[in-house]
C-alpha positions as CSV (number, residue, x, y, z in Angstrom):
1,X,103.5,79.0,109.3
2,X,105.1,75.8,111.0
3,X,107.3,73.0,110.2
4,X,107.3,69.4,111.4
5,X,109.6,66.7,110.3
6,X,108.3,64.2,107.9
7,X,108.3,60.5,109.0
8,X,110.9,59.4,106.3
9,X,112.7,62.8,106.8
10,X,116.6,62.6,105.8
11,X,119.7,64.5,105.8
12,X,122.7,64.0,104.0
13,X,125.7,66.0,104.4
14,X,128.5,64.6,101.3
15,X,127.2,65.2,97.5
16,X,127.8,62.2,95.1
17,X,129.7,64.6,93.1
18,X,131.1,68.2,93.0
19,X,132.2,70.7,90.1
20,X,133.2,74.1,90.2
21,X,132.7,77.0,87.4
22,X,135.5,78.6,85.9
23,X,136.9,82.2,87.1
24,X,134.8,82.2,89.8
25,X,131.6,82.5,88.5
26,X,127.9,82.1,90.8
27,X,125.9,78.9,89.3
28,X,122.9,81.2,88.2
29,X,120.5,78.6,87.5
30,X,119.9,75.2,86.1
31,X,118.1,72.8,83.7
32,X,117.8,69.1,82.4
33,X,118.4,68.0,79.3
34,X,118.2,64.1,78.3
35,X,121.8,63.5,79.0
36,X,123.4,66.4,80.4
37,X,123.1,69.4,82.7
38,X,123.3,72.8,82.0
39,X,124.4,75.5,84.5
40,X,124.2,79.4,83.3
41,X,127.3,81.4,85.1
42,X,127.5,84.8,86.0
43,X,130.2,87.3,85.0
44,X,132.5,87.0,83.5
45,X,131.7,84.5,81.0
46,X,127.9,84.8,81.4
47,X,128.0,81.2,79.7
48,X,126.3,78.0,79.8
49,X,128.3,74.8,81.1
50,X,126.9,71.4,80.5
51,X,127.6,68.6,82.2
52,X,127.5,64.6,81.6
53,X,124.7,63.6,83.6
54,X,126.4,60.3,84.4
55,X,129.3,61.6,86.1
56,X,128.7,65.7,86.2
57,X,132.1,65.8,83.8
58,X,132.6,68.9,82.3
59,X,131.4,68.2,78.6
60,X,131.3,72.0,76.6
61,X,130.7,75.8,77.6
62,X,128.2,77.4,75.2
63,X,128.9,81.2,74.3
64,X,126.3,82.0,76.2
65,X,124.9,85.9,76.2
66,X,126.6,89.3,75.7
67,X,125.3,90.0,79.4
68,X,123.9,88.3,82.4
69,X,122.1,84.9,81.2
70,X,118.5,85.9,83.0
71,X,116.7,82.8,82.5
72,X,117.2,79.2,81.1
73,X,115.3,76.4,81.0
74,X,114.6,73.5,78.6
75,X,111.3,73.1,76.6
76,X,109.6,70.0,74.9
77,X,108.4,71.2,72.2
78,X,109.4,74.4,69.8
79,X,109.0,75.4,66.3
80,X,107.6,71.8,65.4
81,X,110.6,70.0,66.6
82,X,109.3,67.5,69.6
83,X,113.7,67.1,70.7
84,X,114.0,68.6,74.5
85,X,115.6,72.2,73.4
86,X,117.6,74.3,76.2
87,X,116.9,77.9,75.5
88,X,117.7,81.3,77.2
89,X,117.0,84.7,77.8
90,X,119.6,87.9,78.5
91,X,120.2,91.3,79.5
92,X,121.5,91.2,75.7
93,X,118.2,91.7,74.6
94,X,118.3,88.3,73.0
95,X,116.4,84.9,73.3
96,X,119.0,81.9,72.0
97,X,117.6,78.4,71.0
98,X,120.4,76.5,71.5
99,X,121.7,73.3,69.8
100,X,123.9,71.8,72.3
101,X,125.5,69.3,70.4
102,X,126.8,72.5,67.6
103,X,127.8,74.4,70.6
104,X,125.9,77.0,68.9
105,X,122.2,78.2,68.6
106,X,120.3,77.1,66.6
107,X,118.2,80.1,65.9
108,X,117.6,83.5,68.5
109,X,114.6,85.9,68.4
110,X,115.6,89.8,69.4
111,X,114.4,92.4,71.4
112,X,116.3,95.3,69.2
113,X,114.2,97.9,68.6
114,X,115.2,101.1,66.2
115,X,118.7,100.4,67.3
116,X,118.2,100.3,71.5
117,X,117.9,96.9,73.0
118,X,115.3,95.9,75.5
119,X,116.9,93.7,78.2
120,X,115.1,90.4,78.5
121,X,114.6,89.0,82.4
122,X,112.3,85.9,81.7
123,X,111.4,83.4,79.4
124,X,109.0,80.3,77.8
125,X,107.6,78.5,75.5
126,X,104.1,77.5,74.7
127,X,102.7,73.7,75.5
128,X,102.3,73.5,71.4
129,X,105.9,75.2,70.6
130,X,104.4,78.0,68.7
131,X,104.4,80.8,71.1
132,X,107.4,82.5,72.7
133,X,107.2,84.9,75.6
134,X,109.4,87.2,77.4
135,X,109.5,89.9,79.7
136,X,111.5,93.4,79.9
137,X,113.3,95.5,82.0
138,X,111.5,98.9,82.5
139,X,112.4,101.0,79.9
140,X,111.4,104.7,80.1
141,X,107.4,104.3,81.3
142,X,107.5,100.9,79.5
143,X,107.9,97.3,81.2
144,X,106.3,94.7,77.7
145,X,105.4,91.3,77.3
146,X,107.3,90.3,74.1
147,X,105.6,87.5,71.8
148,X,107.4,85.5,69.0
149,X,106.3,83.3,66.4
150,X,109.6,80.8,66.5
151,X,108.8,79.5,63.3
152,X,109.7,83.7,61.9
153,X,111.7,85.0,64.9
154,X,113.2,87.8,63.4
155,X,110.3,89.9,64.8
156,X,107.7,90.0,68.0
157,X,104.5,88.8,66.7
158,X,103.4,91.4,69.6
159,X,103.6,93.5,72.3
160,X,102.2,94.1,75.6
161,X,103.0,97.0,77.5
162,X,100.0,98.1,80.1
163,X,100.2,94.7,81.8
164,X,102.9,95.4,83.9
165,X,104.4,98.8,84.6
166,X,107.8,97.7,86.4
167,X,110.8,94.7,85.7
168,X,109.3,91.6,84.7
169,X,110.7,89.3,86.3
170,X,108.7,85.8,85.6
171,X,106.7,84.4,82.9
172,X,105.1,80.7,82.6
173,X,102.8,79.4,80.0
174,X,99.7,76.9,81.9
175,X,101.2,73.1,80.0
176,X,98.1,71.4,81.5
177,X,95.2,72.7,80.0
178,X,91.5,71.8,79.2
179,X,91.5,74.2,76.6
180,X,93.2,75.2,73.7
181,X,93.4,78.7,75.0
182,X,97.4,79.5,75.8
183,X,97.5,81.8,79.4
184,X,100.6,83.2,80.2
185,X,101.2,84.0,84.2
186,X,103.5,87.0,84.4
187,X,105.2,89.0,87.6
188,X,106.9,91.9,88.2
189,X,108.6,94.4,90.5
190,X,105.1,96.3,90.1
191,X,103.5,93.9,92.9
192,X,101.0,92.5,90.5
193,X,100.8,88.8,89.3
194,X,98.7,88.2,86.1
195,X,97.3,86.0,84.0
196,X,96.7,87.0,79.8
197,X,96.1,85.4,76.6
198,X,98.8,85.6,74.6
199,X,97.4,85.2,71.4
200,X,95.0,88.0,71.6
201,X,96.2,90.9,69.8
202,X,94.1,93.4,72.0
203,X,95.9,94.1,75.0
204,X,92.6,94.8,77.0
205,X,90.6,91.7,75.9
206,X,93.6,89.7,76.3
207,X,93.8,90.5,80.4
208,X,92.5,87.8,82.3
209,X,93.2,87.7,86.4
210,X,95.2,90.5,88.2
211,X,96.5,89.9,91.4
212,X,98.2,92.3,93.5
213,X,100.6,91.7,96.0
214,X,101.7,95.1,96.7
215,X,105.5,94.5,97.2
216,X,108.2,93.4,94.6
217,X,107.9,89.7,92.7
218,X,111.1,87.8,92.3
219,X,109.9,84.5,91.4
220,X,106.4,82.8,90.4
221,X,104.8,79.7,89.1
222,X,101.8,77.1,88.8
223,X,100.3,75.5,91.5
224,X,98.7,71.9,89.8
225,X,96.2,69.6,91.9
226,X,94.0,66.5,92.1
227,X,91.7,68.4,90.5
228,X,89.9,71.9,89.8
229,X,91.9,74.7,88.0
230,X,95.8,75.1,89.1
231,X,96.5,77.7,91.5
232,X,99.7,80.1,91.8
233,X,102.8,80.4,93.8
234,X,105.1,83.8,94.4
235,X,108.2,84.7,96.0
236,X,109.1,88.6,97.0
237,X,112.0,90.4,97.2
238,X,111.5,90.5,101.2
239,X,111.4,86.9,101.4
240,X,108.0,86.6,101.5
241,X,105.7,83.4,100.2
242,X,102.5,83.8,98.6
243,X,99.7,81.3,97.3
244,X,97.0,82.3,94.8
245,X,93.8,80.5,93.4
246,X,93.8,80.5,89.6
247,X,91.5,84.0,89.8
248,X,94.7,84.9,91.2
249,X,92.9,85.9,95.0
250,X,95.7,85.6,97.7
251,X,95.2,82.3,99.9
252,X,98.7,82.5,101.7
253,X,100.8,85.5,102.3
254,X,103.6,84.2,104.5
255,X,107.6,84.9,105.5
256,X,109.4,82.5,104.3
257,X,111.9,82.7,107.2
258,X,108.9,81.5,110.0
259,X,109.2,77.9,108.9
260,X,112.0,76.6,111.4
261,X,112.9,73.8,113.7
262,X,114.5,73.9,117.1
263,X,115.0,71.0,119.5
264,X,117.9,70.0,121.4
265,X,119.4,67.6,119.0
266,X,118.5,69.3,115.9
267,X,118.2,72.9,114.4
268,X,116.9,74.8,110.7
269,X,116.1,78.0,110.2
270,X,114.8,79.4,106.8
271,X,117.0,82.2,105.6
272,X,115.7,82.5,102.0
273,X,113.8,80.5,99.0
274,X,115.5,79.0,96.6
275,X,113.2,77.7,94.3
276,X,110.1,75.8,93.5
277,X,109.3,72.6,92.0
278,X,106.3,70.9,90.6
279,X,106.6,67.4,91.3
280,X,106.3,65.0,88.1
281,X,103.9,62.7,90.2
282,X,101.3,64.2,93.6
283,X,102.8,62.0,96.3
284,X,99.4,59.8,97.8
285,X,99.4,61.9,101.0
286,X,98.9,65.5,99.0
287,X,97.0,67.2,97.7
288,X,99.0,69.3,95.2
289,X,102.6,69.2,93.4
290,X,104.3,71.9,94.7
291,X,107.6,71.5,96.7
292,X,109.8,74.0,98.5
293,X,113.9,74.1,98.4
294,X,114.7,76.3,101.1
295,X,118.3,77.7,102.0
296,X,120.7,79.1,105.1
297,X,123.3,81.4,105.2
298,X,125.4,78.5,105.6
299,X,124.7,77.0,102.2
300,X,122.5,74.5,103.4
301,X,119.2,73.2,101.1
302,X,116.2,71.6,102.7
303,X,113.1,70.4,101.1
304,X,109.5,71.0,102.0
305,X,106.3,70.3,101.2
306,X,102.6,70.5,102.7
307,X,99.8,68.0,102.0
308,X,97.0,70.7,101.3
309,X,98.0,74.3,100.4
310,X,93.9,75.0,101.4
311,X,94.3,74.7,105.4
312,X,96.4,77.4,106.4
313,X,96.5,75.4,109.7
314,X,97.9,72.0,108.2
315,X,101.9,72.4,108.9
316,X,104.4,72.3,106.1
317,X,107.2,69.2,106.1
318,X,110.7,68.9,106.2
319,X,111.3,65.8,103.4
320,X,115.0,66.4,102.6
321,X,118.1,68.3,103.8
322,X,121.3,68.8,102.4
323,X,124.0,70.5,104.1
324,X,127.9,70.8,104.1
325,X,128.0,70.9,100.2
326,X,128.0,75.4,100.0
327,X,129.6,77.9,101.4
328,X,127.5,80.9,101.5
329,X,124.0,81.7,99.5
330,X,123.1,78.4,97.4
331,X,121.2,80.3,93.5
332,X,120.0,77.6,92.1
333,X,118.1,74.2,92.8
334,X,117.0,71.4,89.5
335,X,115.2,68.5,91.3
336,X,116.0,65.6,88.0
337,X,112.7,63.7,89.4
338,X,114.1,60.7,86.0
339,X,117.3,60.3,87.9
340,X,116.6,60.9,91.3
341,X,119.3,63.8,91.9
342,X,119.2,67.3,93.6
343,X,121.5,69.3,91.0
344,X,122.5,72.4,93.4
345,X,124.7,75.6,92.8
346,X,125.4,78.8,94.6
347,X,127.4,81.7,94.8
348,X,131.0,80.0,95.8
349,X,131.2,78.3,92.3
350,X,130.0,74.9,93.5
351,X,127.8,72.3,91.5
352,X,126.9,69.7,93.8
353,X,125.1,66.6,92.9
354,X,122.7,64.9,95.9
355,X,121.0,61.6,96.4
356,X,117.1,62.9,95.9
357,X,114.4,60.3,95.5
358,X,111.1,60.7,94.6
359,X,108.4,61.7,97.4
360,X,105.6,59.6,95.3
361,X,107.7,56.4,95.8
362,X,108.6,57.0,99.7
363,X,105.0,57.6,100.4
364,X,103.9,54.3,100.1
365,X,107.4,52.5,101.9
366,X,107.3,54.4,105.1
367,X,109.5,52.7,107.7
368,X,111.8,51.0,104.9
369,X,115.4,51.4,105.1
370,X,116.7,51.6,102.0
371,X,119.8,54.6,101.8
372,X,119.2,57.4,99.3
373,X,122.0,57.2,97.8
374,X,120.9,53.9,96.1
375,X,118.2,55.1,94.7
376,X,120.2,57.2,91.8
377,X,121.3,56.7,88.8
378,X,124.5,58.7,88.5
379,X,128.0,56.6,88.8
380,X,128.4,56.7,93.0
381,X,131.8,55.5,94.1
382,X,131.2,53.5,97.1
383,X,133.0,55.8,99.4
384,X,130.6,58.2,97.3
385,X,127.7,57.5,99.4
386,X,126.2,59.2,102.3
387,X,126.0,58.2,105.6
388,X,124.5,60.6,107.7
389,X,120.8,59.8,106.9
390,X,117.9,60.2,109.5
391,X,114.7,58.2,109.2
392,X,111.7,58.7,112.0
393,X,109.0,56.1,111.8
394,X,105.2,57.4,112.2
């Protein structure tokens, strides 16, 4: 697995802005909603911050969860309302729909069951709204895909409980589609990535695609390309990277940590992945949407990308890095593609807003010199803007 710098590769070392959480608390995770961001926090509060986009001002803290916030993320489309909803998922056994602006939710969905509570770890929502998923904590011999109906949420619709037999740890409903079939891509702990039909009552005619990776999932998502089915991207406990085909056979099963640079006047080495992001546009020189935040030790973020994920030979590229703005292990990365800002958080309590322009618009203006920072649309002070930007012409 190698890594070459990209011809309009930068790196910018002061944020645009900076906040920091309340008692202490790690930035968990992150998500977009029209005009703010949300960042979930860790103990104590276990709550959800949002922030005025415009200026990353501190705006409300929702209540959050009774326990850790496991999962957050903001969906189109739920229960027949088309408004961009934040919801969550905790290890209080409850899913919360939250309406931001009554600092309250505006309807939750339980995982009580004859008075003991299932821990939730992940969370979605179907393309049409109708369909809400979520994954458990092994409990006893029992690890279940939960499905509610959030139009009657005061009880699963069903339950799957042989598709996994450890933590799940990620679910994602397929939003593009040829078919008005809903497939749900799950992971766990167990090694195995799958793929199921949600709506099918059966839980053996509802399997689709098993994969197995045979070590522990952390993370996982959709691969989307020019064209032909999407494929599937994990993450391991060990810090390992793996790509799938939509039958969910392995293509890649790499360390995350190979992919490093070293040359006298320059130096990155991959300590752990961050997160991945699907790319709103496919830049012209790729082949698929999938981009890479990387972190160090030090609390530094780089970006990285590769124009086919189909020739293990073609090398991955740097695009973007970010450093100076952490101390320590960065949690969370939300690329806000509208706006062109790198939303960041970590484990010292730090929210950190970066200059991040779109990929799709840089590959047709190689060579330009245009500075990052003018590309966003958050309030920049002059003495705001970055000056340490590299730029390497083809």
């Amino acid at each position: 697995m190698s890594l070459v710098e990209s011809a309009t590769f930068t790196s910018t070392s002061k944020a645009i802005r900076t906040v920091s959480l309340p008692s202490g608390a790690y930035v968990l995770s992150l998500a977009s909603l029209p005009s703010l961001y949300a960042a979930s926090s860790s103990a104590p509060t276990n709550g959800v911050h949002l922030f005025d986009k415009t200026n990353l001002r501190a705006v409300a803290t929702l209540p959050g969860h009774d326990d850790t916030v496991t999962c957050m993320r903001v969906v189109s489309n739920i229960a027949g309302s088309s408004r961009e909803t934040l919801i969550t998922s905790g290890k209080d056994a409850f899913i919360k729909v939250w309406d931001e602006r009554a600092g309250s939710p505006a309807f939750q969905m339980s995982a009580l069951s004859s008075g003991s509570r299932r821990p939730l770890l992940s969370c979605d929502v179907s393309p049409d709204g109708l369909t809400v998923a979520a994954g458990t904590v092994l409990q006893g011999d029992d690890a279940s895909l939960l499905y509610w109906d959030p139009r009657n949420p005061a009880a699963p619709l069903r339950t799957h409980t042989y598709t996994h037999s450890d933590d799940i740890t990620a679910v994602h409903f397929l939003k593009s589609q040829n078919s008005s079939q809903n497939v749900l891509l799950s992971a766990s702990t167990d090694g195995l990535v799958c793929t199921t039909n949600p709506d099918e009552d059966d839980e053996d005619e509802a399997a689709l695609n098993v994969g197995n990776w045979g070590c522990s999932i952390a993370q996982a998502g959709w691969i989307h390309g020019r064209s032909g089915p999407p494929g599937v991207w994990t993450a391991s406990d060990m810090e390992t990277f793996g790509t799938w085909s939509g039958e969910l056979d392995m293509v890649e099963d790499v360390d995350i940590r190979q992919p490093s640079i070293h040359r006298r006047d320059f130096t990155w080495v991959t300590d752990y992945l961050i997160a991945c992001h699907n790319n709103t546009v496919i830049p012209s020189n790729r082949d698929n949407d999938l981009s890479l935040f990387l972190g160090s030790n030090e609390g530094d973020i780089a970006l990285i990308t590769r124009s086919t994920l189909c020739d293990l030979n073609v090398p991955w590229s740097m695009e973007r890095l970010w450093k100076l703005g952490h101390v320590g292990v960065v949690r969370s990365a939300l690329w806000d593609e509208r706006n062109n800002i790198l939303l960041t958080g970590g484990e010292d309590s730090k929210l950190n807003a970066w200059p991040c322009p779109s990929l799709s618009s840089e590959s047709s203006d190689l060579g330009s010199d245009k500075r990052e920072s003018d590309s966003t649309d958050m309030d920049v002070d002059e003495e705001d803007r970055s000056p340490d930007r590299k730029k390497r012409r083809p």
